[in-house]
Backbone as JSON Lines, residues from 0, in Angstrom:
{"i":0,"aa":"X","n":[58.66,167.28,195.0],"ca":[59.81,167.85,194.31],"c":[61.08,167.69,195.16]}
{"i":1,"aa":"X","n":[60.91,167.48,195.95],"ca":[61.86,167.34,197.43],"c":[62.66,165.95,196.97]}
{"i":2,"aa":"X","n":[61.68,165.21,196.91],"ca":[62.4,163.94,196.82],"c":[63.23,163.51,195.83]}
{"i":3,"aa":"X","n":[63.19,163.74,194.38],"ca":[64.61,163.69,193.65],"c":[65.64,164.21,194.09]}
{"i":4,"aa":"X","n":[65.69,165.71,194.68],"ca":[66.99,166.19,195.08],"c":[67.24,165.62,196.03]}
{"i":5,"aa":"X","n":[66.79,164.32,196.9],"ca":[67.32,163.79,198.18],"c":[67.8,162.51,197.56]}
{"i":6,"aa":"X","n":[67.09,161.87,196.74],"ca":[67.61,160.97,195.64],"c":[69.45,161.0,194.83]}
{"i":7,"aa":"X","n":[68.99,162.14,194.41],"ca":[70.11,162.68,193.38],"c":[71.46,162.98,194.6]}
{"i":8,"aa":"X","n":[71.04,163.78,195.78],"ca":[71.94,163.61,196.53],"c":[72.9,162.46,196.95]}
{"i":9,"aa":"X","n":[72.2,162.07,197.5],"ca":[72.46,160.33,198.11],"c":[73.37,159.58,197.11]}
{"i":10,"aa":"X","n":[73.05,159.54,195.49],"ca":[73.56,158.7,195.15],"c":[74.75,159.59,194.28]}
{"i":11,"aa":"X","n":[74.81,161.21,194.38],"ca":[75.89,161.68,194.25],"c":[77.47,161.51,195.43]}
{"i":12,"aa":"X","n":[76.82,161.09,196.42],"ca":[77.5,160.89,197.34],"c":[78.2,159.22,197.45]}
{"i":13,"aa":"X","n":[76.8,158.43,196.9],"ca":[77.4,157.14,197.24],"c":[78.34,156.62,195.9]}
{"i":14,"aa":"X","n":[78.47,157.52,194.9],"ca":[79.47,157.34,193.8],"c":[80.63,157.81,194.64]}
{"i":15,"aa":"X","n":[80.62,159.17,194.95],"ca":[82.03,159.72,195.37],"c":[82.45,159.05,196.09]}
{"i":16,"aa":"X","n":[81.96,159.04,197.39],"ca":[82.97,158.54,198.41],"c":[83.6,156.53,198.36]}
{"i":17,"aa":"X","n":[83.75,156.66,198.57],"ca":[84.63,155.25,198.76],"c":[83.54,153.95,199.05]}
{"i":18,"aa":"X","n":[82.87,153.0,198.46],"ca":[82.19,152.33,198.41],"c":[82.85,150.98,199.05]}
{"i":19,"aa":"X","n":[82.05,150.34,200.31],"ca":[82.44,149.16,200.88],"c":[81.81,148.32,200.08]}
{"i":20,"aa":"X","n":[82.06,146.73,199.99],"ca":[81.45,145.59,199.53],"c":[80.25,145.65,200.5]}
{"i":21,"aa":"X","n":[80.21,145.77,201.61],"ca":[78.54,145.65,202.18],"c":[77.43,146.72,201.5]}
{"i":22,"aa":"X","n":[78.32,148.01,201.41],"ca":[77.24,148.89,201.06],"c":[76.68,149.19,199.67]}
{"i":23,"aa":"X","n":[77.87,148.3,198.42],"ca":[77.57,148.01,197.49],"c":[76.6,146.85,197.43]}
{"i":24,"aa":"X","n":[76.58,145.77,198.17],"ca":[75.9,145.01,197.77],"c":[74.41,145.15,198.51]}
{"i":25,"aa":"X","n":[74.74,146.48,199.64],"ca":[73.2,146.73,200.19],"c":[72.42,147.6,198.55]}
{"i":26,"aa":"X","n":[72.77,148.46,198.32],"ca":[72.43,149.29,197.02],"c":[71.56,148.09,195.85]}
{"i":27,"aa":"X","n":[72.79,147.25,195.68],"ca":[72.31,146.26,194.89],"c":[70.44,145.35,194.92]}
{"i":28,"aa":"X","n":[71.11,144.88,196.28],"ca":[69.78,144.3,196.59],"c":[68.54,145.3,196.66]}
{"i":29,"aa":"X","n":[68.94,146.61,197.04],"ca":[67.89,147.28,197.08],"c":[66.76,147.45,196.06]}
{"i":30,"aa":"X","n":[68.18,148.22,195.24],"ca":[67.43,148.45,193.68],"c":[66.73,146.92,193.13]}
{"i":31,"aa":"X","n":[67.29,145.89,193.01],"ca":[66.43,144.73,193.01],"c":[65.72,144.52,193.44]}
{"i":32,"aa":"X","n":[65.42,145.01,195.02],"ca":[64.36,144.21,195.36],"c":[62.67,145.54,194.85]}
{"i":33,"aa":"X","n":[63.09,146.94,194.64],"ca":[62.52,148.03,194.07],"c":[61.86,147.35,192.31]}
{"i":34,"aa":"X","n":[63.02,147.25,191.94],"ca":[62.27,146.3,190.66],"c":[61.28,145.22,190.39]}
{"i":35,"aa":"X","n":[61.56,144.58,191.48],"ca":[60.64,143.35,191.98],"c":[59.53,143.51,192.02]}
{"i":36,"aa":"X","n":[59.4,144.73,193.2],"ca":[57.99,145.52,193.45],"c":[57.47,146.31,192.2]}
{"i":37,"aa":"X","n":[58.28,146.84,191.31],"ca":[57.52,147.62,190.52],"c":[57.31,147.04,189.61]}
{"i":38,"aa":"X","n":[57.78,146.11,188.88],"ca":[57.39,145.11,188.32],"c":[56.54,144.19,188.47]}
{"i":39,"aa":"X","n":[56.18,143.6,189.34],"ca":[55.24,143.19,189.92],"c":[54.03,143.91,189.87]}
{"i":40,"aa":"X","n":[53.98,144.83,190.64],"ca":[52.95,145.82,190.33],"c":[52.18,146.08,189.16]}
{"i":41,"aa":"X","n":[53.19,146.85,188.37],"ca":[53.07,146.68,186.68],"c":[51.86,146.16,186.35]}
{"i":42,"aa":"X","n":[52.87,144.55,186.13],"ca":[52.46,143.41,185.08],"c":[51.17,142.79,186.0]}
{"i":43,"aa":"X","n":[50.69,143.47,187.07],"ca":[49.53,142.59,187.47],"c":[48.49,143.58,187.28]}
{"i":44,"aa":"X","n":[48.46,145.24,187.73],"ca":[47.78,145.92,186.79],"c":[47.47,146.18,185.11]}
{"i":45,"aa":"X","n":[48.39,145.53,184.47],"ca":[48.05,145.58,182.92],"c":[47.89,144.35,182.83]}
{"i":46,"aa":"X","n":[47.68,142.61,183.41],"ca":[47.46,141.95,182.82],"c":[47.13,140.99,183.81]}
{"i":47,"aa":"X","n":[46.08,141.22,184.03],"ca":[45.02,140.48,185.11],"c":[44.3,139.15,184.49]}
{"i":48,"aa":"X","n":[45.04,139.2,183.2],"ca":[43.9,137.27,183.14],"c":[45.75,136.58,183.57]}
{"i":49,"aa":"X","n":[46.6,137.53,183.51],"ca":[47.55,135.93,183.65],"c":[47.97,135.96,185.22]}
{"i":50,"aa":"X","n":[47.51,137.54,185.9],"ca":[48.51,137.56,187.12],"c":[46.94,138.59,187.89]}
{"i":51,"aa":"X","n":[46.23,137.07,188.43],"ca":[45.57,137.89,188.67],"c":[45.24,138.3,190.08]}
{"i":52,"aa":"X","n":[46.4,138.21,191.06],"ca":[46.11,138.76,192.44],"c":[47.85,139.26,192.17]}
{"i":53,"aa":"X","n":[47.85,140.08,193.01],"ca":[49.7,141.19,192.9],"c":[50.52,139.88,193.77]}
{"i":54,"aa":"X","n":[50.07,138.6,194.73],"ca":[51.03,138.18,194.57],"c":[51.88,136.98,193.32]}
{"i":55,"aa":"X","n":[50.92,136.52,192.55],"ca":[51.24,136.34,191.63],"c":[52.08,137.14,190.3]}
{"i":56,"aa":"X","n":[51.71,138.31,190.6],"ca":[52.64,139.51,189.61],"c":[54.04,139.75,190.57]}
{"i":57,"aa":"X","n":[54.22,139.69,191.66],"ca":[55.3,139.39,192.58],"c":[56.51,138.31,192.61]}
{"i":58,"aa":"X","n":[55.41,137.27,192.13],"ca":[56.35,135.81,192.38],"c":[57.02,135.9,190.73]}
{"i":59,"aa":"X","n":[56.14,136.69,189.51],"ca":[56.82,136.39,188.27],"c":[57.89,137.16,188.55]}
{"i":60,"aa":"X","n":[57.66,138.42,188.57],"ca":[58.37,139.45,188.67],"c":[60.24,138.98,189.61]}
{"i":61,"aa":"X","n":[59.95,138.41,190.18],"ca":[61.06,138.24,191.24],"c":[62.1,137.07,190.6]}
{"i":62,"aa":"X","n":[61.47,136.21,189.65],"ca":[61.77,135.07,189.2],"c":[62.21,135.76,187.44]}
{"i":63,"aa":"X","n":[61.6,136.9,187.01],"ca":[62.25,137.72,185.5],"c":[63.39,137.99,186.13]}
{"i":64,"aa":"X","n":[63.26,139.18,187.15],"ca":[64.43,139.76,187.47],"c":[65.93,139.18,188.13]}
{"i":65,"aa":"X","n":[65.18,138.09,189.05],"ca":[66.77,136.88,189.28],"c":[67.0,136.01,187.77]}
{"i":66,"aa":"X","n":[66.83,135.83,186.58],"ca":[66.37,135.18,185.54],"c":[66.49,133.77,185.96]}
{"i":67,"aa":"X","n":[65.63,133.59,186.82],"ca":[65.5,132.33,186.79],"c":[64.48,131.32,186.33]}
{"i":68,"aa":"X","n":[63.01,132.33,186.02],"ca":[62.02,132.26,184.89],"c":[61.93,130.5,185.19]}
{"i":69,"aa":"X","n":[61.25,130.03,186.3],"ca":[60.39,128.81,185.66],"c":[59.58,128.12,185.21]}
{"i":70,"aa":"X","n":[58.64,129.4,184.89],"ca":[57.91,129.44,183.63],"c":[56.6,128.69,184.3]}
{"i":71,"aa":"X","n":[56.21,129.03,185.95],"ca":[54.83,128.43,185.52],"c":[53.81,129.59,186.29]}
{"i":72,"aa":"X","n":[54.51,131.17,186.05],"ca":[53.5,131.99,185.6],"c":[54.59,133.36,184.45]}
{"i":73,"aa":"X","n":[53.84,133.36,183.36],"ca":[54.14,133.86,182.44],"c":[53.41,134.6,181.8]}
{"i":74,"aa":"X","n":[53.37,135.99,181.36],"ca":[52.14,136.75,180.6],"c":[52.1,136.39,178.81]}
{"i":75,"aa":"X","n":[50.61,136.04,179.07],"ca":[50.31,135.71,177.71],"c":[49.68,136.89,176.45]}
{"i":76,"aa":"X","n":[49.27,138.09,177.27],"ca":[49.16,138.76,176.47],"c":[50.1,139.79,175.95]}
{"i":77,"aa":"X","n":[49.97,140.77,175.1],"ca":[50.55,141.26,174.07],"c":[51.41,142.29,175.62]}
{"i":78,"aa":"X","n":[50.52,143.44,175.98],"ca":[50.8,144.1,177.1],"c":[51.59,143.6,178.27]}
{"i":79,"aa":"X","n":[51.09,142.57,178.4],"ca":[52.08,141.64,179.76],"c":[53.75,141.23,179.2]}
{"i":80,"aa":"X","n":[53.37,140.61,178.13],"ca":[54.73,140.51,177.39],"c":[55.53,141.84,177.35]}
{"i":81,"aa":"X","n":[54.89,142.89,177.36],"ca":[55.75,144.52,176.87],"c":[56.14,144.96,178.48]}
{"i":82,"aa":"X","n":[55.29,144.79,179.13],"ca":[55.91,144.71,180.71],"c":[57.13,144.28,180.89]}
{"i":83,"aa":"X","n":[56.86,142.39,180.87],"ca":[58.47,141.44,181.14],"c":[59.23,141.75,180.24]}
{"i":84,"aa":"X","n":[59.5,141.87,179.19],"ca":[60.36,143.16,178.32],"c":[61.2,143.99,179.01]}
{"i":85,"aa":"X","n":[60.15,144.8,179.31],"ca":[60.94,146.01,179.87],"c":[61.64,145.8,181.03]}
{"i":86,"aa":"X","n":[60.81,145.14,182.18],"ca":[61.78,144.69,183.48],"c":[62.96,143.56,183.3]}
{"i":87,"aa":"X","n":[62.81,143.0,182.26],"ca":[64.09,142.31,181.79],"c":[65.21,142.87,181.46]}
{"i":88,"aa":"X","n":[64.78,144.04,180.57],"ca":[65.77,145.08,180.22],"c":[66.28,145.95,181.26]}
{"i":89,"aa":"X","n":[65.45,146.9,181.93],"ca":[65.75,146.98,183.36],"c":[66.52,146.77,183.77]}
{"i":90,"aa":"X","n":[66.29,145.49,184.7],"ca":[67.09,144.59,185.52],"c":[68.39,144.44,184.83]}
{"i":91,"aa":"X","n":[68.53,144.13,183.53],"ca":[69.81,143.34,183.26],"c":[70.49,145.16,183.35]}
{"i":92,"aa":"X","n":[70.22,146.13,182.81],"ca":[70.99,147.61,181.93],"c":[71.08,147.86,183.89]}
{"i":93,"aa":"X","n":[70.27,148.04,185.3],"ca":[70.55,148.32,186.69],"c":[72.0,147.77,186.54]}
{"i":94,"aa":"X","n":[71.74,146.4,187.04],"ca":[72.73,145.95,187.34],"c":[74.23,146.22,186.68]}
{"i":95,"aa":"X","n":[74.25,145.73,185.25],"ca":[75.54,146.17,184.57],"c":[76.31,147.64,184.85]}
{"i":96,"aa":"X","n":[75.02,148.87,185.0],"ca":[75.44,149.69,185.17],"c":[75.85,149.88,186.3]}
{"i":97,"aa":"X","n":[75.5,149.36,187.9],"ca":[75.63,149.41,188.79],"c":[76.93,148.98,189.21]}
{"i":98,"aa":"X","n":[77.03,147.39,188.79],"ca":[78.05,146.62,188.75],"c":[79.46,147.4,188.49]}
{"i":99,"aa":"X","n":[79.35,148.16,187.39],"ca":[80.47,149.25,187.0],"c":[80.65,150.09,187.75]}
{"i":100,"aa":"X","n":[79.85,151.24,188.17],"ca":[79.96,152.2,189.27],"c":[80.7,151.46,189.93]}
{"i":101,"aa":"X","n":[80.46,150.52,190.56],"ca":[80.99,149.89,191.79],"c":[82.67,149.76,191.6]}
{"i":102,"aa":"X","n":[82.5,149.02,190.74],"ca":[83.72,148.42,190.28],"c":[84.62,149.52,190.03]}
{"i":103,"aa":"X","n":[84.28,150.69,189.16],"ca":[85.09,151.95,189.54],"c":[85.73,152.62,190.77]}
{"i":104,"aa":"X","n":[84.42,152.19,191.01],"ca":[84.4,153.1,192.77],"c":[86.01,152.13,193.55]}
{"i":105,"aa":"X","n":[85.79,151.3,193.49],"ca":[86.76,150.42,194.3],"c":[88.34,150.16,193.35]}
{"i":106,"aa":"X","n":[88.29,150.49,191.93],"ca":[89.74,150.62,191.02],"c":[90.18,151.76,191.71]}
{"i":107,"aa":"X","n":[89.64,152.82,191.76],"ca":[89.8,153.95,192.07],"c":[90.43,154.31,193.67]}
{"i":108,"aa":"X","n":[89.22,153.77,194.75],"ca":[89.91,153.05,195.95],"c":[91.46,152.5,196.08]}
{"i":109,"aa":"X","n":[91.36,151.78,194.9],"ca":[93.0,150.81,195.51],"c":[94.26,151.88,194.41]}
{"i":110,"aa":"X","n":[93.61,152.39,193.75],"ca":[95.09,153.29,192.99],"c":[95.37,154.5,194.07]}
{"i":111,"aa":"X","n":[94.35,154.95,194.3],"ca":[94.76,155.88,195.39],"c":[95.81,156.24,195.93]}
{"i":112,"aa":"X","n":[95.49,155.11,196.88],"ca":[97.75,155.53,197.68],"c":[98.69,155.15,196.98]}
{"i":113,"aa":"X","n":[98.59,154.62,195.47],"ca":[99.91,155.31,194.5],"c":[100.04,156.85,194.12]}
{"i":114,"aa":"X","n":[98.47,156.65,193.88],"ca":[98.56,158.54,193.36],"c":[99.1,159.42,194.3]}
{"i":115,"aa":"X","n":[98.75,159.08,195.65],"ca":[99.26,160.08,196.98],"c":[100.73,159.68,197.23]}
{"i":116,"aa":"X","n":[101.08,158.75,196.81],"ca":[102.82,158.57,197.12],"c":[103.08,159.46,195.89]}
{"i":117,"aa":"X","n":[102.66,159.45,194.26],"ca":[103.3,160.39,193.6],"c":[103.36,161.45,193.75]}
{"i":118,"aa":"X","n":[102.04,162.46,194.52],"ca":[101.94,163.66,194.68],"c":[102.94,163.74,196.02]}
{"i":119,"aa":"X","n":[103.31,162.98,196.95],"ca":[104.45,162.99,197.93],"c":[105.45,163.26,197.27]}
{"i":120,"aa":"X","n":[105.66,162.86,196.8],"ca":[107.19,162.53,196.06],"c":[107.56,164.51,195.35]}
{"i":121,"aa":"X","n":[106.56,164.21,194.36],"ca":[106.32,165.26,193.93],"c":[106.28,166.74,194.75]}
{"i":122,"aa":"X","n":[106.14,166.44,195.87],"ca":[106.14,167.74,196.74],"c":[107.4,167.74,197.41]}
{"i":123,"aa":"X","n":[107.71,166.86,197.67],"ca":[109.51,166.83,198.2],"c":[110.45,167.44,197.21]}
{"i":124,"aa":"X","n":[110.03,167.55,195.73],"ca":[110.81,167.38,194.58],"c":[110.89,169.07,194.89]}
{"i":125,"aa":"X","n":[109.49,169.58,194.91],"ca":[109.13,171.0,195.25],"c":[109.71,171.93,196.07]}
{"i":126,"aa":"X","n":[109.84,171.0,197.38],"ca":[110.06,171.64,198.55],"c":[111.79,171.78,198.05]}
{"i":127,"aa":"X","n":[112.24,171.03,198.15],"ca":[113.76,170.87,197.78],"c":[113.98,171.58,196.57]}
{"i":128,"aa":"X","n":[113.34,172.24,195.39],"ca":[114.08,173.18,194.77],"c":[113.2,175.13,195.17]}
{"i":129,"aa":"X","n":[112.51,174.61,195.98],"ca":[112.14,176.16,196.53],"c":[113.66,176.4,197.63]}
{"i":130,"aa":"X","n":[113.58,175.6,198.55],"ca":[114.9,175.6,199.43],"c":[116.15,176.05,198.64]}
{"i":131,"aa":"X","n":[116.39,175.33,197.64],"ca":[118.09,175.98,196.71],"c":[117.87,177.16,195.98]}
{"i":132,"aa":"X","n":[116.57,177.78,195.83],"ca":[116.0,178.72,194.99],"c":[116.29,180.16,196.73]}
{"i":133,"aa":"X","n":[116.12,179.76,197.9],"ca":[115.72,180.32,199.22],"c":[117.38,180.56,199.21]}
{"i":134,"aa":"X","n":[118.31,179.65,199.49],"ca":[119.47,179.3,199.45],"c":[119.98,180.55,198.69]}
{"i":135,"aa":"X","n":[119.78,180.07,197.07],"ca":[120.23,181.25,196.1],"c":[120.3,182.23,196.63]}
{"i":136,"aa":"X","n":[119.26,182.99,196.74],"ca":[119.08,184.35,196.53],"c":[119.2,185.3,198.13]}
{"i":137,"aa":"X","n":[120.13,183.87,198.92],"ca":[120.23,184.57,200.47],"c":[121.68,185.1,200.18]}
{"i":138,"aa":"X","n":[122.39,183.79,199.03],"ca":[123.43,184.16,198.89],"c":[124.21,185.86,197.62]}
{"i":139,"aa":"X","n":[122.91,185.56,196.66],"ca":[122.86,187.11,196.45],"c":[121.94,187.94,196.4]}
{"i":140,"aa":"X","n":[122.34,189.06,196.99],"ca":[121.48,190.37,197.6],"c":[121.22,190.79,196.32]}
């Protein structure tokens, strides 16, 4: 039970804070290479006449998920097919979604020090009518 909330942490954190290109593209590979494995896994436990040692469910798996599919191991049954399905879907819905986070993460990054020059600005605007407001009311009692 421990481990989602260390999960959920982590990647509450790696949205917020400010995302580098290394550490986005470490995330990336990760989760890919996590898919790889579980996919793999998978499709060689449910479909052992086409993938029938895990590194063969490995080598498909790695080759769905980069789509580079060259097709000379492929599941022929009904179940194996509902596997590569799903890690197809997977893989493509990770990434897109990931891809975005990211891409937020870093729009967000570069508007920044406009937003902090407006809220500058904006506080000078502040400071300078508290001062004539200070001013005022020194001048009447």
């Amino acid at each position: 039970m421990r481990r989602p909330r260390l999960l959920e942490r982590r990647l509450n954190r790696f949205l917020s804070e400010p995302v580098s290109i290394r550490g986005a593209m470490a995330v990336i590979v990760w989760g890919m290479c996590l898919s790889v494995v579980l996919g793999g896994l998978v499709v060689w436990l449910f479909d052992r006449t086409d993938f029938p040692d895990l590194g063969a469910g490995l080598w498909w798996s790695l080759q769905t998920v980069t789509t580079v599919g060259y097709g000379d191991v492929v599941p022929t049954t009904g179940l194996g097919r509902v596997v590569g399905a799903l890690i197809m879907l997977e893989s493509i819905a990770f990434v897109a979604i990931l891809t975005a986070a990211i891409t937020s993460n870093f729009v967000e990054r570069a508007r920044r020090p406009h937003r902090d020059d407006h809220v500058r600005e904006r506080l000078d605007e502040i400071a300078a009518r508290l001062a004539a407001i200070e001013a005022a009311l020194r001048r009447d009692p």
